[in-house]
MDTraj code that builds the backbone (N, CA, C; nanometers):
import mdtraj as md
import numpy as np

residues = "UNK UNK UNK UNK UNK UNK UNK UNK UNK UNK UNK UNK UNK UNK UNK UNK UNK UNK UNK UNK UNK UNK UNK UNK UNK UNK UNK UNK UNK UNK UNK UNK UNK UNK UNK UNK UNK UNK UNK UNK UNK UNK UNK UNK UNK UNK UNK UNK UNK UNK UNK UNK UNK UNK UNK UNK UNK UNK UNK UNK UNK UNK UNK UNK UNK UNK UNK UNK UNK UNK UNK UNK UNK UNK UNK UNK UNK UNK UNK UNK UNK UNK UNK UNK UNK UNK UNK UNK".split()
xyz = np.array([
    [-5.9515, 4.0537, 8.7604],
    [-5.8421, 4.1464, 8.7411],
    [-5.8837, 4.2439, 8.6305],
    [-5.8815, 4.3704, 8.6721],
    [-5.9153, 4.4975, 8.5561],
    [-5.7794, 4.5784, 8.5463],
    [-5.8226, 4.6707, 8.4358],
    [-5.7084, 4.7955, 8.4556],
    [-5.5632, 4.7281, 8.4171],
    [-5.4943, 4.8253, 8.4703],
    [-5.3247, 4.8249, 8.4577],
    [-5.2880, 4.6763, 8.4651],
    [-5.3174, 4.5886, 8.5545],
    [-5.3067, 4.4907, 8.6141],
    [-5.3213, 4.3426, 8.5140],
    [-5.4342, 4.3752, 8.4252],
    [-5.4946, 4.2936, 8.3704],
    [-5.4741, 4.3355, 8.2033],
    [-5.3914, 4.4409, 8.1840],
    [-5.3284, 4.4800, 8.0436],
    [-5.2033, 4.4216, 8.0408],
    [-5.1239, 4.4574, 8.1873],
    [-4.9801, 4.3958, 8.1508],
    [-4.9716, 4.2434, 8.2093],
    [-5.1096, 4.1845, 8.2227],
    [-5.1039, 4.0087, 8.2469],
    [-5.0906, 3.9580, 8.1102],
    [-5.2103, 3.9922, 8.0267],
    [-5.2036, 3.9750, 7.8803],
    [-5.0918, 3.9971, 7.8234],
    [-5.0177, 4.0980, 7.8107],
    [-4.9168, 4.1458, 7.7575],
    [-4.7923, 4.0895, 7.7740],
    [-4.7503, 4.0251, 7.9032],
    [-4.6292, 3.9385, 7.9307],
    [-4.6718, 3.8256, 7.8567],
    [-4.8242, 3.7793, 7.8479],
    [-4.8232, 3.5810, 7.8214],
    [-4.8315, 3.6480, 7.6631],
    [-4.8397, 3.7412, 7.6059],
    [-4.8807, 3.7234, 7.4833],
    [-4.6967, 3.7584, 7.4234],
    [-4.6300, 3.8435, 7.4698],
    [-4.4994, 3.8945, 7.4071],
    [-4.3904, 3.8378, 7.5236],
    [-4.4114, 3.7860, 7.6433],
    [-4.2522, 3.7484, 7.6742],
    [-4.1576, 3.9007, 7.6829],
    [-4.2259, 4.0110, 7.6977],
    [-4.1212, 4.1511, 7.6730],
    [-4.0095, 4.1620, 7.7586],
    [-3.9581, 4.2327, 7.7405],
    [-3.7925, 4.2742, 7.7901],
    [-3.8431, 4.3860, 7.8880],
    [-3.8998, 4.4487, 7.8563],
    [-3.9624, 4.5854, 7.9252],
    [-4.1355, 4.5974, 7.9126],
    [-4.1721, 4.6555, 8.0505],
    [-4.3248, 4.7059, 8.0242],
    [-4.3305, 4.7597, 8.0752],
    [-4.4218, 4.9147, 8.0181],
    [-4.5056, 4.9764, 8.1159],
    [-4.6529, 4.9897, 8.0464],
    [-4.6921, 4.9872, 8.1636],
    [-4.8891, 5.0350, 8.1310],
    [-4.9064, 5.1450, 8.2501],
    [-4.9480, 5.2341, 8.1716],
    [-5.0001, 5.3942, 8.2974],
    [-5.1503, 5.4250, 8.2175],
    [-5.2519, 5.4622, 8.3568],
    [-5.3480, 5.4119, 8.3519],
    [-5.3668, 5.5760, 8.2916],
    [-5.4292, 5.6530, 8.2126],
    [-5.4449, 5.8093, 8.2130],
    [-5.5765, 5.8753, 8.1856],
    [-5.6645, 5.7668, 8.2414],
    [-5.7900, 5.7940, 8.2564],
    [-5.8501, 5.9238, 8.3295],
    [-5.7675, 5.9610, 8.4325],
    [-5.8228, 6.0710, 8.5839],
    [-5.7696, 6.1713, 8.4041],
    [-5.7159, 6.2082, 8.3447],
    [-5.6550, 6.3245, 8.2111],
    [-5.7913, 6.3313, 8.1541],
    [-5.8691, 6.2282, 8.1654],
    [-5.9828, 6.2333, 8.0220],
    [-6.1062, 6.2342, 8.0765],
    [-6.1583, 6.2766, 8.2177],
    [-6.2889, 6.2890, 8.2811],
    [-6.3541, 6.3766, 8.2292],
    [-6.4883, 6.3147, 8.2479],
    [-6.5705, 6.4101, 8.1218],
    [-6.5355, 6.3211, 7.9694],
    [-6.4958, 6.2399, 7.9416],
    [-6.4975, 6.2278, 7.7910],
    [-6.5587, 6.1235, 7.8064],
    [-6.6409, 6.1522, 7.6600],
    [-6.7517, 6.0475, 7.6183],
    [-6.7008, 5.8532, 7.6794],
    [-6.5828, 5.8706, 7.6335],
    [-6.5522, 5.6724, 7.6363],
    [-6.5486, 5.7002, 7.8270],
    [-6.5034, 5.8019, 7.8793],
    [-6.4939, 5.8002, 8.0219],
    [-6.5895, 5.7472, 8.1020],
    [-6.7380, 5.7959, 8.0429],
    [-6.8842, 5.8120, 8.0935],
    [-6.9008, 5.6095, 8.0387],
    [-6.8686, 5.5121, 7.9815],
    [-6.9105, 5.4103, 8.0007],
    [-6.8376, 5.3682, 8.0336],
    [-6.6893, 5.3886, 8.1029],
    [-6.6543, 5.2907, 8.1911],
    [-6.4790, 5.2377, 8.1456],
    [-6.4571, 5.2559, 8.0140],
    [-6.3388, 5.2408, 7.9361],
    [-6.2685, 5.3197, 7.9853],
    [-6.1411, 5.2815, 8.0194],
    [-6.0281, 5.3739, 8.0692],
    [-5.9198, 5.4171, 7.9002],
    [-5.8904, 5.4974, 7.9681],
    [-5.7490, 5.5013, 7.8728],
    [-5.6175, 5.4781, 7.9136],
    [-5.5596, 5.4505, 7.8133],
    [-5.4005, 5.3978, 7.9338],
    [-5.2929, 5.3728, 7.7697],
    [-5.1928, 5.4043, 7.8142],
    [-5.0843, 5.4225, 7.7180],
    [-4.9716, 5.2890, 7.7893],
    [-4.8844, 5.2237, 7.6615],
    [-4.8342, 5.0963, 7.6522],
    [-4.6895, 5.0967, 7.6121],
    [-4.5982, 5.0918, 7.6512],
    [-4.4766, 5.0945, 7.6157],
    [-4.4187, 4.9018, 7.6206],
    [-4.4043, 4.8869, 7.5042],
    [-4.3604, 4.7408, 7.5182],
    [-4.2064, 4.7241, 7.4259],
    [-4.1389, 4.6380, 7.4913],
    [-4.0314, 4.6203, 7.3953],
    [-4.0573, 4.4899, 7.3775],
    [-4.0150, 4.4088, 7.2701],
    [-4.0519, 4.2602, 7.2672],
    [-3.9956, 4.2391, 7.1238],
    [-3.9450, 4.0994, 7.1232],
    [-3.7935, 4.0327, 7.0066],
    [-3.9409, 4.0297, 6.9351],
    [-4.0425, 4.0186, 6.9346],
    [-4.1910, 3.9594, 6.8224],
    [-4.2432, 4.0724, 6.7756],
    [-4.1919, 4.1890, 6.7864],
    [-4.2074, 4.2844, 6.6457],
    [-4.1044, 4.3089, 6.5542],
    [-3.9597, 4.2191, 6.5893],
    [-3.8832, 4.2552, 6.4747],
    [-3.9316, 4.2243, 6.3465],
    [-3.9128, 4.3052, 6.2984],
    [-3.9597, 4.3022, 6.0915],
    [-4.0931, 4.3051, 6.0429],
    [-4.1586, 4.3815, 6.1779],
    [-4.3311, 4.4140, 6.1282],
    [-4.3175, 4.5607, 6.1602],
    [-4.3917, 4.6025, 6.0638],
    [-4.4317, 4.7899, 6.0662],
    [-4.5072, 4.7777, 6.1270],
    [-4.4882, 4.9215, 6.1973],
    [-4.5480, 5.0045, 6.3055],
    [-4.6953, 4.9256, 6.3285],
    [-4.7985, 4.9451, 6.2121],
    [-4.9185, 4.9156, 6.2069],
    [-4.9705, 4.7708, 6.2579],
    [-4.8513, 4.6606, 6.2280],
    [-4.8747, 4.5492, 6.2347],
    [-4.8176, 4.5269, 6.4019],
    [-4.7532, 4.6037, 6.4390],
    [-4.7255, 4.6001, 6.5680],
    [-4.8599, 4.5919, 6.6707],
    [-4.9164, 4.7217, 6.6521],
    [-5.0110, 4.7706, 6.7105],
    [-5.1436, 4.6650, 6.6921],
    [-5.1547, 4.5724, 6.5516],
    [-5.2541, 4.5191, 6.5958],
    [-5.2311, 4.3805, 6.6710],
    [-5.0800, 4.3400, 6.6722],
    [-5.0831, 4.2444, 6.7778],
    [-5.1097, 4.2546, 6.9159],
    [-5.0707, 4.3699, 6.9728],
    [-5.1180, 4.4124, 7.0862],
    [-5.2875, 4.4284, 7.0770],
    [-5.3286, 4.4990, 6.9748],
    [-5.4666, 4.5020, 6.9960],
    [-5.5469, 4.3111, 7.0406],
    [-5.4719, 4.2264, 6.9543],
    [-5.4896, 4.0964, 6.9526],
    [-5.4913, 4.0915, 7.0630],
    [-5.3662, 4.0824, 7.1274],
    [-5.3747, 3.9947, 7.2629],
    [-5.4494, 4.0891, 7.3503],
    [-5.5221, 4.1641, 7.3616],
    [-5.5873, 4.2448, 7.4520],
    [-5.6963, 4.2061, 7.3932],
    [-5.7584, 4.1452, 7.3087],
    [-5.8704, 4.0780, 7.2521],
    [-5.9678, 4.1858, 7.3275],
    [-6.1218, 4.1321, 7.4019],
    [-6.2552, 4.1873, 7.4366],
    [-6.2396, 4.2529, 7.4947],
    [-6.0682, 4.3022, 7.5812],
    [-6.0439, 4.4105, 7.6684],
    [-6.0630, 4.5461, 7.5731],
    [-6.0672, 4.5490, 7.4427],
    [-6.0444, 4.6783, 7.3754],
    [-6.2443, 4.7336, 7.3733],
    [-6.2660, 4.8357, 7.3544],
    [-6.3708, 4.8530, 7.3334],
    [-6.5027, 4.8398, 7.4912],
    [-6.4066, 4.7678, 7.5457],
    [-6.4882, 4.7303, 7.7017],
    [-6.4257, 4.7543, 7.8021],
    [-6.3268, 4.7375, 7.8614],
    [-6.2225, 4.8193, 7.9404],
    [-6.1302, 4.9029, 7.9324],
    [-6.1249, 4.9211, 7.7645],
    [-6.0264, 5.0219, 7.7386],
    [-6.0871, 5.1106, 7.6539],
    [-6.1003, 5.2448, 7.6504],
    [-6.1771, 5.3075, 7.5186],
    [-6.1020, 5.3999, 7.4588],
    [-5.9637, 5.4043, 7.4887],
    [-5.8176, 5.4420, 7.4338],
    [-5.6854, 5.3872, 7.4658],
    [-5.6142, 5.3636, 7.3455],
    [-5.5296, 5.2816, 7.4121],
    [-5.3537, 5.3740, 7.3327],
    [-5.2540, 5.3780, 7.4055],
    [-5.1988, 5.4746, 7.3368],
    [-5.0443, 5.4076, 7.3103],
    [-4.9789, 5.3450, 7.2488],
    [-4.8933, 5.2114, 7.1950],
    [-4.7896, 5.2429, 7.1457],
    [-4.6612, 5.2357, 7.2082],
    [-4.5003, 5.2306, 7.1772],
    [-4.4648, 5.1117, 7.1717],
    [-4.4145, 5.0483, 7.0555],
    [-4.3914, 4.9052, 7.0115],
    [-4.2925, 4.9073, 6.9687],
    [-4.1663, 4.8279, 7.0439],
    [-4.0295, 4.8714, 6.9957],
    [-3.9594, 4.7269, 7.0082],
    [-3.8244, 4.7039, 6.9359],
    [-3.7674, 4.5935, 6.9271],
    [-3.6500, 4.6395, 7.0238],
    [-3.5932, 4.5268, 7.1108],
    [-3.5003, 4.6141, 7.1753],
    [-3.3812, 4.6569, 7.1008],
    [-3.3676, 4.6572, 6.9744],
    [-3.2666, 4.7056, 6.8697],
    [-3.3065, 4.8767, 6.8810],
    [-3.4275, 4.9196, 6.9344],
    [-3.5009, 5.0146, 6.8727],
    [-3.4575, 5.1306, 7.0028],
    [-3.4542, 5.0719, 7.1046],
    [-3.3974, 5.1468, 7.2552],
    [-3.2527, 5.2620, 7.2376],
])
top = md.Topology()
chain = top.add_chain()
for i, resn in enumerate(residues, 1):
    res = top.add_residue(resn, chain, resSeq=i)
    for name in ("N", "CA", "C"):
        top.add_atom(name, md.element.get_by_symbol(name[0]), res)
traj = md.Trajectory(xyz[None], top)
């Protein structure tokens, strides 16, 4: 499992979210350097009760977490809305 598919598998077992989307926006960035080895880019909208009372920053690296060896190798941008559903 790659791609869209295999961001929001991780992403349900790692946060349990209320909401997800993953959109893949790689075909936007042809021609760019991370394009040419293979890394897509793709932007993340998650709502999930497991960022209440962490800043922005600390949000983003839990997601980076649970996407563990996917970053840097299937993904070579990743673009991250991390919201509590208080935050909707």
């Amino acid at each position: 499992m790659r791609g869209v598919a295999a961001i929001e598998a991780r992403l349900r077992d790692a946060f349990a979210p209320e909401s997800l989307t993953v959109t893949d926006e790689s075909a936007a960035h042809a021609g760019h350097a991370g394009a040419q080895t293979g890394g897509g880019h793709y932007a993340v909208t998650i709502v999930s009760h497991r960022f209440e009372g962490r800043a922005p920053l600390a949000r983003h690296r839990l997601v980076y977490d649970a996407l563990g060896e996917m970053m840097g190798r299937d993904i070579h941008a990743l673009r991250i809305e991390a919201l509590t559903p208080d935050e909707l």
